[in-house]
N, C-alpha and C positions, 0 to 999 in steps of 0.2 A: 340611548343608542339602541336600535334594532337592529333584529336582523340583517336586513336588508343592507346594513353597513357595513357583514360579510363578507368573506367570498364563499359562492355556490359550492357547498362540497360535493366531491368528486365520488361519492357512497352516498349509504342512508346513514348519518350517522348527523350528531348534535356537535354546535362548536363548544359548547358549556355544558355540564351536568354539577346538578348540586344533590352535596349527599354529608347531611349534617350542617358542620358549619366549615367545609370546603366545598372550593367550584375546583373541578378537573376539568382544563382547557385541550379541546382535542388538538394534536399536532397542525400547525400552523407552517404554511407558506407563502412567499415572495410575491401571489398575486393580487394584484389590486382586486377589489369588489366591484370596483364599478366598470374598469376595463377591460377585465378577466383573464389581464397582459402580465407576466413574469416580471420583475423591479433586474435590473441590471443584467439584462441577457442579450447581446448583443446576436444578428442574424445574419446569413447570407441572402443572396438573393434566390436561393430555390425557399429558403426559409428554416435553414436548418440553424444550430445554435452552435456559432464559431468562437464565442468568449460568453464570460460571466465575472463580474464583481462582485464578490464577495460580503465586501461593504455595503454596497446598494441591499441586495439581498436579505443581509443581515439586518439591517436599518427596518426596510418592508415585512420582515418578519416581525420582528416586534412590537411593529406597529399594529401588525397585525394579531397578536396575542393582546396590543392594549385595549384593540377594539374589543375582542372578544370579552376582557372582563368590562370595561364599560357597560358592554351589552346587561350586564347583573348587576353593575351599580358598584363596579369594584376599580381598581387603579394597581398600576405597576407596585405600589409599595403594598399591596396586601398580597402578593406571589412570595410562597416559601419554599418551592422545589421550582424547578425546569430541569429539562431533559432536551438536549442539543444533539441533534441527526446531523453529521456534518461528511460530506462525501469526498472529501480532501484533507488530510490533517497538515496539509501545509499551511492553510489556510486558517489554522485555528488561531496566531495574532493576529491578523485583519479582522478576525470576528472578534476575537476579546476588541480588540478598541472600541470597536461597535458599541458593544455589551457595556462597556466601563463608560463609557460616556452616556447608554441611557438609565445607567442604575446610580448617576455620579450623587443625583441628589436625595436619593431614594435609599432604605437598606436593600440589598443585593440579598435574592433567594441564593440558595443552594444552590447548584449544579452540576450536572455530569454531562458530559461530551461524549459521544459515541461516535466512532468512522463507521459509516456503512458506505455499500458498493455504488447505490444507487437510491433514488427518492421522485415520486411520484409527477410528472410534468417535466417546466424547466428549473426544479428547484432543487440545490446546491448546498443549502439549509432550512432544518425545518426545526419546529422547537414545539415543546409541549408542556405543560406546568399544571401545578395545583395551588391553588390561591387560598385566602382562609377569611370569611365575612368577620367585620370588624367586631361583630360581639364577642369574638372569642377572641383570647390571650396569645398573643403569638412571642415565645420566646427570642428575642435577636440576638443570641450568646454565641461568641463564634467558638 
């Protein structure tokens, strides 16, 4: 997977950095790559955004963090941290199901939740992680 599999970030900045033997996935949102459309944002007709699903959202996000490690040759079960932007904490069991159904077969990194006010476009969550390449040891102790 390439680039191009991305989405265009909205900065100068890289989806992946590698440093040793982790990749740091830059924060990750709901849009597709190829459509450059929000996952589960519903519009009015001036075009404004009158709902949002959470699930959808959450789904397109992760999917979007898996491309990202693909992109290096890496897969959901080698992430050991995430870090979750989520701009409604009402909303945080809709996004755990989310979460628990894509880590169901996989170990589950760590994570932490944060409420913020607001996030970048029309996204509702956004998530960011550090992964670890296979030649290194990675503890799954909980």
């Amino acid at each position: 997977m390439t680039a191009k599999h991305l989405t265009k970030p909205m900065a100068t900045y890289v989806h992946t950095r590698r440093a040793g033997g982790l990749l740091f996935v830059a924060g990750q949102g709901s849009r597709d790559p190829e459509s450059d459309a929000y996952a589960g944002v519903t519009r009015d007709s001036a075009g404004r955004v009158i709902a949002h699903d959470i699930a959808v959202q959450t789904a397109a996000v992760l999917t979007n963090v898996e491309r990202a490690l693909k992109s290096q040759g890496l897969s959901r079960a080698d992430l050991v941290d995430v870090t979750v932007f989520l701009t409604d904490m009402s909303e945080f069991q809709a996004m755990n199901e989310v979460w628990n159904q894509f880590f169901a077969e996989t170990p589950a990194p760590t994570r932490t939740t944060v409420a913020v006010r607001q996030l970048p476009g029309d996204n509702f969550v956004e998530m960011k992680g550090i992964a670890v390449f296979p030649s290194y040891e990675v503890n799954h102790a909980e």
